[in-house]
C-alpha positions in Angstrom: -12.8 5.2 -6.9 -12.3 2.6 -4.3 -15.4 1.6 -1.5 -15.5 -0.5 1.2 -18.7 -0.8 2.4 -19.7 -2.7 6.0 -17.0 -4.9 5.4 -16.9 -7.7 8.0 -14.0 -10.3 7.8 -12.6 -12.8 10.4 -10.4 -15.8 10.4 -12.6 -18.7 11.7 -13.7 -18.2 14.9 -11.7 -15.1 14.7 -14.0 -11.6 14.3 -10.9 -9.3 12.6 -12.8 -6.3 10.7 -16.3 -4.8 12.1 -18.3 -2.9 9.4 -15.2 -1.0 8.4 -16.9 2.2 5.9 -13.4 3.1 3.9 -13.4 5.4 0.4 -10.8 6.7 -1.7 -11.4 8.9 -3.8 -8.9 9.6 -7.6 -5.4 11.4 -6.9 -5.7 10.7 -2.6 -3.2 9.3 -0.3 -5.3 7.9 2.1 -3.8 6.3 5.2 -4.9 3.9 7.6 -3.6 3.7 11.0 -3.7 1.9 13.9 -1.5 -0.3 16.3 -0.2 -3.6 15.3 -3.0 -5.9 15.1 -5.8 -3.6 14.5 -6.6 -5.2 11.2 -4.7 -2.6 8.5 -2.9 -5.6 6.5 -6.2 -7.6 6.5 -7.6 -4.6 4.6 -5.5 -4.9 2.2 -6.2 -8.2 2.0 -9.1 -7.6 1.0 -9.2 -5.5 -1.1 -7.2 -7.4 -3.1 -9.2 -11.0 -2.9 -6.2 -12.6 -1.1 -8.9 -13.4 1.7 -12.5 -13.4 1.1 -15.0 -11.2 3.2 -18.2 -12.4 4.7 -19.9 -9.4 4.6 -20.2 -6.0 3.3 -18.7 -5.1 -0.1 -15.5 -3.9 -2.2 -16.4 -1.7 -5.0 -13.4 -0.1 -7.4 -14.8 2.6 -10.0 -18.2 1.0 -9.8 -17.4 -3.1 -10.1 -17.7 -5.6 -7.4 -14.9 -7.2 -6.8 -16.3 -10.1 -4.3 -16.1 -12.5 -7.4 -12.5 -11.7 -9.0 -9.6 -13.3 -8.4 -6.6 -11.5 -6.9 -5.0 -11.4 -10.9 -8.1 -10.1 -12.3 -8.0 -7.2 -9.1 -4.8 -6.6 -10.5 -5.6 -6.3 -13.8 -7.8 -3.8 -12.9 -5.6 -1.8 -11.6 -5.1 -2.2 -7.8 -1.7 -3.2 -7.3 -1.0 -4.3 -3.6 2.7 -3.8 -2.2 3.1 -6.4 0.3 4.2 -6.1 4.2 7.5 -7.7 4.4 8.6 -7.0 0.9 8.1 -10.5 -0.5 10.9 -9.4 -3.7 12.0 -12.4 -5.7 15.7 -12.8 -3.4 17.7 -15.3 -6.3 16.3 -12.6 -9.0 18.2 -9.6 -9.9 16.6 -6.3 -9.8 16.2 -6.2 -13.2 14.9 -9.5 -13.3 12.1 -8.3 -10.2 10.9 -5.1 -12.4 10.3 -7.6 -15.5 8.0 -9.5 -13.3 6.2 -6.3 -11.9 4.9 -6.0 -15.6 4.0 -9.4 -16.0 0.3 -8.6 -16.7 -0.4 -8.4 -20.5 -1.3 -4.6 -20.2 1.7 -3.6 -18.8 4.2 -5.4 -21.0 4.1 -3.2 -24.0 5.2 -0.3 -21.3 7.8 -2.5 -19.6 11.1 -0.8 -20.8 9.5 3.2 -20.2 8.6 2.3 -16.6 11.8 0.5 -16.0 13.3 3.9 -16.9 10.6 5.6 -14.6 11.5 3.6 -11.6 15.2 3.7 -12.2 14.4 7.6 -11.8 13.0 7.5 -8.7 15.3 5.1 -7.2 18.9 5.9 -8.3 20.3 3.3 -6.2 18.0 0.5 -8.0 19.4 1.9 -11.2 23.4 1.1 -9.4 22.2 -2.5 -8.7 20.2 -3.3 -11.5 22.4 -6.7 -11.9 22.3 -7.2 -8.4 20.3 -10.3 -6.7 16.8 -8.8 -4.4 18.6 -10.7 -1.3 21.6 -9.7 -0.8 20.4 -6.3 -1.1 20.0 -4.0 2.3 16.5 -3.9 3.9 15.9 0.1 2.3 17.3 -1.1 -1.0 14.4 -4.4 -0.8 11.6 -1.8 -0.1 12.6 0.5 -2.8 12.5 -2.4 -5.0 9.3 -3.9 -3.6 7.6 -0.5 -4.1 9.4 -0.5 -7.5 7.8 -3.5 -8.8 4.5 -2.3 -7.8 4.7 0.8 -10.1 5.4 -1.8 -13.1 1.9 -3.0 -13.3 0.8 0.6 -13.9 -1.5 0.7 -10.9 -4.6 3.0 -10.9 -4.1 2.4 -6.9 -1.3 1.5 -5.1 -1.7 -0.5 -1.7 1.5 0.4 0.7 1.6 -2.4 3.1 3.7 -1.5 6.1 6.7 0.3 3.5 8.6 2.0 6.5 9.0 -0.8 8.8 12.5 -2.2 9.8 14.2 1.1 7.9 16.2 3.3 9.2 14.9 6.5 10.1 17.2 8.3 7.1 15.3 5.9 4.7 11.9 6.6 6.6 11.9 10.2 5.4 12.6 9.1 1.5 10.1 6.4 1.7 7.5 8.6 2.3 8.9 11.7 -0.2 8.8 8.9 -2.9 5.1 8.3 -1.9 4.3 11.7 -2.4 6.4 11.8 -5.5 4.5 8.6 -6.8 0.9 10.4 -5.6 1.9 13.6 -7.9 2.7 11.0 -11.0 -0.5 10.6 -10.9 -1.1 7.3 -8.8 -3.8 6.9 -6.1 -2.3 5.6 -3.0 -3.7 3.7 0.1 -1.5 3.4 2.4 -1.2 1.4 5.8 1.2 2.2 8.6 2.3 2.1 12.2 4.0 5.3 11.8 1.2 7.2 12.7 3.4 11.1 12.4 4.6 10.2 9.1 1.7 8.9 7.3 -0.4 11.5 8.2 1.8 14.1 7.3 1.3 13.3 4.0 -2.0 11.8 4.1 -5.0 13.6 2.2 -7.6 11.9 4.5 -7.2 9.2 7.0 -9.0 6.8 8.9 -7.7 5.3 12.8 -8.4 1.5 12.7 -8.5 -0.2 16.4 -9.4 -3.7 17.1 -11.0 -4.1 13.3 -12.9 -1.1 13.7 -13.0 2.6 12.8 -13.1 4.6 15.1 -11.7 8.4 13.8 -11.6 9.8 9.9 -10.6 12.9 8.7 -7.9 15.0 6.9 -4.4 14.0 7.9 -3.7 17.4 9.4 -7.2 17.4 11.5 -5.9 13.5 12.9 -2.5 14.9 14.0 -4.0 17.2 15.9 -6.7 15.2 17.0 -6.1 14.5 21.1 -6.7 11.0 21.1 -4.4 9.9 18.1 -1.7 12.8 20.1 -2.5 10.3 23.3 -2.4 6.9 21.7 0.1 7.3 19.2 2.2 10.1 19.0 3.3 10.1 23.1 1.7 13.9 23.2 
């Protein structure tokens, strides 16, 4: 479904990804992991034409996506959830959804998948009136996740989604993920909590210093001796 092929990438002088060989396939959670700086977000980048490689390719379902612009990516159907959250803070939630959907496909579905997020997250649903910033961090990733799932994405790029939360809010995040992957959505997902994502991850790939250097199932990683030594403390 999605194919990343010898991608190189750096910024200037600056070599960030080495030949990195990713796939996912329809209906996966694939995770990416690695330690900060490895060069996870800059995948994403990527992938969604916010940067532009200088070699290798990006292929989704077949189509090169080295000419599109990050719209037309999304169009497409590759919906990226940013690090950091990036909500609209002087917009209510409501108001955040309605420009989740903002792409002409997904308008004519905006009111059914307000009611489909509102289901997964309850509390969004409580604050629907509420403005993004003076929401709590877990509340802001709910709703950043939230918005992403109004485009109707084909594949959904997690950027980061646990970070800053409290451990309580962890373990939801990543039940809603699985949740989300059931629905029917593909999910890539990058993260520095390595025991998490690949407890739920179908496959997974170990990204360090713009390279990859382990793939497998998420099981066979967690078990692996070197991720046990460089990530989990084992």
């Amino acid at each position: 479904m999605l194919k990343l092929d010898k991608l190189n990438f750096s910024y200037g002088d600056l070599k960030v990804l080495w030949d990195i060989d990713l796939e996912v396939n329809k209906g996966e959670i694939v995770t990416v992991v690695g330690a900060n700086g490895a060069g996870k977000s800059t995948t994403l980048k990527n992938i969604s034409r916010l940067v532009a490689w200088e070699s290798g390719s990006i292929t989704f379902d077949g189509a090169d996506l080295a000419k599109l612009e990050p719209h037309q990516v999304v169009e497409m159907g590759i919906v990226h959830v940013p690090e950091g959250r990036k909500i609209f803070p002087e917009m209510t939630v409501v108001e955040n959804l309605r420009m989740g959907s903002f792409i002409k496909s997904a308008r004519p579905d905006r009111e059914a998948n307000i009611d489909k997020v509102f289901s997964l997250f309850p509390r969004l649903k409580e604050r629907e009136k509420q403005l993004g910033g003076t929401m709590s961090g877990g509340e802001q990733q709910m709703l950043a996740i939230a918005r992403g799932l109004m485009a109707n994405p084909k594949v959904l790029l997690l950027d980061e989604p646990s970070l800053g939360l409290a451990p309580l809010l962890v373990k939801f995040i990543f039940d809603i993920i699985q949740e989300i992957n059931r629905q029917g959505v593909t999910v890539l997902l990058v993260e520095q909590n390595v025991y998490q994502s690949l407890r739920i991850a179908h496959r997974a790939y170990v990204l360090e210093t713009g390279r990859v250097v382990l793939t497998g199932t998420g099981e066979a990683l967690l078990n692996d001796d070197h991720v046990k030594k460089a990530f989990l403390g084992m």
